[in-house]
N, C-alpha and C positions, 0 to 999 in steps of 0.2 A: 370333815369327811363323814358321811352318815352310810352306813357298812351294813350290808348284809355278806353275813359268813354260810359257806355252804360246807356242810360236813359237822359229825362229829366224832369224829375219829383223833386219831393220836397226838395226828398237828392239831387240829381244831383245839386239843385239853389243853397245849401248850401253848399256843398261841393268845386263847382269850385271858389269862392273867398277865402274857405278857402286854398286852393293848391296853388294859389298865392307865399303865403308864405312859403310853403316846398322846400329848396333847391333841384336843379338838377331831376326836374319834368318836361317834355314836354310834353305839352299837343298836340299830335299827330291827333286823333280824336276823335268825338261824334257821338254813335249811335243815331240815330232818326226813331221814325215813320215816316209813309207821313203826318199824321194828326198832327205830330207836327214839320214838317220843316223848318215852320216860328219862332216858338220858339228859334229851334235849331241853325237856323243860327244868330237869334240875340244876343245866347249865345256866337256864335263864333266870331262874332266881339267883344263881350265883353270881353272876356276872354283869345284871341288869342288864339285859339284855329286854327290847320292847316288845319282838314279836316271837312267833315259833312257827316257822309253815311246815308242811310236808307235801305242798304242789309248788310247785318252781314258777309255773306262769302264774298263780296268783302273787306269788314273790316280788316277779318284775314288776307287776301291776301298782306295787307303792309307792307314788311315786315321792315318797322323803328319800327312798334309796338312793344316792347318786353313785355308788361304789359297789362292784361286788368281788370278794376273795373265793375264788375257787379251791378250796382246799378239800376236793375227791380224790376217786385212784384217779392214777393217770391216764386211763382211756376216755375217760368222761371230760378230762380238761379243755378238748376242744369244742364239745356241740353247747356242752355250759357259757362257754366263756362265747360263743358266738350268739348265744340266744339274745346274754347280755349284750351286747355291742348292739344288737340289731334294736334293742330298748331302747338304746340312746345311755347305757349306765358306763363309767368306767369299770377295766375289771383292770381287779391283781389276780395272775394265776399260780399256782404252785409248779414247782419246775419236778418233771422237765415241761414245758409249756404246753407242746403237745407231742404226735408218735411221730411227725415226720415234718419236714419244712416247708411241703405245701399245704400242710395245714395251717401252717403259720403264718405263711404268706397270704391266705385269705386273710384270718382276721388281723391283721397288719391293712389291708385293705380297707378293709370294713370300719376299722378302729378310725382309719384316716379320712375317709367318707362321710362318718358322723362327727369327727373331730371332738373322740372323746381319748380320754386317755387308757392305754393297753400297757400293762408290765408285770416281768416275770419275776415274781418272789423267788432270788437265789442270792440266800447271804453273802455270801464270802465277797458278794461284787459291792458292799456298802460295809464292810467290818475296815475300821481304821488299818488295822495289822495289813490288809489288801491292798489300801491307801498306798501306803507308806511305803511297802515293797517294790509297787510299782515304783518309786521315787529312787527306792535304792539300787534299784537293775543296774543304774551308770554307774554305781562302784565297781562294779563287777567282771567288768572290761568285754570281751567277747563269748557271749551265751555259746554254752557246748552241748550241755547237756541238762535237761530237767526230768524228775522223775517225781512221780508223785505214784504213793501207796496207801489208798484205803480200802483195809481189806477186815471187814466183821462178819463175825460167821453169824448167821441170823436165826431166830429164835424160830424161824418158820421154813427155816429148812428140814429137820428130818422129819417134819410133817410130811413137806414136800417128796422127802425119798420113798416115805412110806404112800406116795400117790394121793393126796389130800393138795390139791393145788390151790392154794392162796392168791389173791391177785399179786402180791411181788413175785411170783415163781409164775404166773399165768402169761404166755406171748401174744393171746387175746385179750391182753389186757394192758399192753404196757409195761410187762414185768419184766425182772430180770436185773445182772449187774448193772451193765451198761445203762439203762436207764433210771437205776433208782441207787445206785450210790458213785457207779466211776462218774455219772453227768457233773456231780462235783465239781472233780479234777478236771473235765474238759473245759466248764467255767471257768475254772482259773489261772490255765494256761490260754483259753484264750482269750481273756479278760490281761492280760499282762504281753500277750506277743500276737494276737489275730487271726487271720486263717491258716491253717498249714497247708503247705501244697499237696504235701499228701494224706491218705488216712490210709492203715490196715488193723480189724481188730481182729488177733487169735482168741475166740471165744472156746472155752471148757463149755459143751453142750451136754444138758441131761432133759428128756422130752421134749426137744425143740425151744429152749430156753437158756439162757449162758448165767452159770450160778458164778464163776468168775473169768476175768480175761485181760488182757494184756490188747491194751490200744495204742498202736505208736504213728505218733504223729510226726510228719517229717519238716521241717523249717529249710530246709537245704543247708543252712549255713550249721545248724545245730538241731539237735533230735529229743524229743517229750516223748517220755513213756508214762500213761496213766493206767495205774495196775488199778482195777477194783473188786473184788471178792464177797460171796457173801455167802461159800461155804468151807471158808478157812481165814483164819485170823493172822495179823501178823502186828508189827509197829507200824503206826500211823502217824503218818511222815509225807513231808514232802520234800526236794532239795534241788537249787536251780546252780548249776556251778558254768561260772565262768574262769576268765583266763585269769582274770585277778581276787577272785573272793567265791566264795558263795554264798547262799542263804540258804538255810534250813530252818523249815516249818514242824513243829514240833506239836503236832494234833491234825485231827481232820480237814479237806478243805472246805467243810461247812461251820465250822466254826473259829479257827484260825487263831489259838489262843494266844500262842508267840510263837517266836521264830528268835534265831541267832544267825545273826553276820557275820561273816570269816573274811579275815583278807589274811594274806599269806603270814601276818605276823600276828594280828588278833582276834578275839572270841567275843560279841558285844551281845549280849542278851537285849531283848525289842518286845514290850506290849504295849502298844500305844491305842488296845481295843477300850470301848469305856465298859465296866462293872455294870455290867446290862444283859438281858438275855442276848443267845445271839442274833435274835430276829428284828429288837428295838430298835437299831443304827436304819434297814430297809424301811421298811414301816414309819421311820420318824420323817425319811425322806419322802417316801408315796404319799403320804399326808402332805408335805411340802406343794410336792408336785403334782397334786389334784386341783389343791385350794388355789395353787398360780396359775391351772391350766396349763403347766409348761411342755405343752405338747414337742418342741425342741429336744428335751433331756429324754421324754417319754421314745422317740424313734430312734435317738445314739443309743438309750437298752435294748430296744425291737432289734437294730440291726448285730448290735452283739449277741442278743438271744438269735437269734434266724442263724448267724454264723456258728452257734453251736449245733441248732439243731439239722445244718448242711452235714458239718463232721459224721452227726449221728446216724446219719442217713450214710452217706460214706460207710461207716464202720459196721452198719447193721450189711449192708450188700457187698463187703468184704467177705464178712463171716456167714455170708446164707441167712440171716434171721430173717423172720418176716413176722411182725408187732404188729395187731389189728386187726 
């Protein structure tokens, strides 16, 4: 895979040490502003990185590129990632993918059109520990109830109260819980059980933006509540209980450290992630699935990503929001 990375931001600083260790990864180039050139090129002697642009269409223009990772805010995720499709480049995008599901459904289009490959970097759907759960849902006899809770108060909220808006707090921008930490949880309830038939999200609104809220999803037979927060903190946790056991997630669902299995008599402690950042597992597979062209596995993640981003859409005109 020969990669140009766009961003230098937070994921970007975490990301290029963890790519180090992904076989048959070139890191070709790094998009940059001008305002952060100096960043960028420190990154590129860091990380050997070949190029440094700060215009995007000279970017597309190399043609060694055959990949490109979108890692901007999230409002830029879609006209980026269609530029590239429209090159003929594979992209990975950073989730949430985009602000709404016909957005996605274009480049789902486009992506298939040129018959390159399109997918949404969101851990938790390649972390063994997510494997493995899915496997164990049949101990569990009939799913009643799931609840998942990530709730971090964020370093850029009382910025935000004091009227300094950041893009996570901006709804012109994509910001907000719902899209920058519960999308988490909606990954991976529906990476484990599909679409819900219903969606409603009570969002906590301060200047037209939900700093935290409560999304309940309805299965008919059993009910998902994904709590997510990001101006009050709480234990980060998930728990799926059925008639005969549960499971309890015991960390974020972007990262999935371990979990514990209950059946009505015992307590089994489970990490079967491997000793890797949490991005390596993704990334070890996109590389997989570039080099085979497995455009097959690349549209079973499209259609799981589009089914989150339908809920999102759902739970944003629930709550009145309007993103973009």
């Amino acid at each position: 895979m020969k990669l140009a990375v766009l961003g230098t931001g937070k994921i970007v600083q975490e990301f290029l040490p963890m790519i180090q260790q992904v076989t048959d990864v070139e890191l070709v180039a790094l998009l940059s502003t001008p305002r952060s050139l100096d960043k960028a090129k420190e990154m590129q002697a860091q990380y050997q990185v070949q190029e440094v642009y700060t215009d995007y269409e000279t970017l597309l223009g190399n043609a060694t590129i055959d990949t490109v990772y979108v890692a901007l805010p999230n409002h830029l995720h879609y006209q980026y990632t269609k530029a590239a499709l429209l090159q003929g480049k594979n992209v990975i995008c950073e989730k949430p993918f985009t602000l709404n599901a016909q957005q996605l459904q274009e480049l789902i289009q486009i992506a298939t059109e040129k018959r390159v490959i399109l997918l949404e970097a969101i851990t938790n759907q390649y972390l063994n520990n997510f494997l493995q759960i899915k496997k164990d849902l049949a101990q569990l006899g009939k799913i009643k109830i799931v609840e998942c809770n990530y709730s971090q108060y964020s370093s850029r909220y009382d910025a935000f109260k004091e009227g300094k808006i950041l893009p996570a707090f901006d709804p012109q921008k994509g910001g907000g819980a719902l899209m920058d930490i519960n999308i988490y949880n909606i990954h991976f309830v529906v990476g484990l059980f599909g679409k819900p038939e219903k969606v409603q999200y009570l969002a906590n609104i301060e200047r037209d933006i939900d700093t935290s809220g409560i999304l309940v999803l309805d299965y008919g037979a059993f009910k998902a509540v994904c709590i997510g927060a990001k101006d009050s903190t709480a234990q980060i946790r998930s728990v799926i209980q059925g008639t005969d056991g549960s499971i309890e997630v015991l960390g974020a669902t972007n990262e999935m450290p371990r979990y514990e299995r209950r059946s009505k008599t015992e307590i089994e402690a489970v990490n079967a992630n491997l000793d890797k950042h949490r991005m390596y597992q993704e990334f070890e597979k996109f590389t997989e699935v570039i080099d085979q062209k497995d455009l097959a596995f690349a549209l079973e993640q499209l259609n799981h990503s589009l089914t989150v981003m339908q809920v999102v859409d759902q739970a944003l005109e629930s709550a009145n929001l309007h993103l973009g």
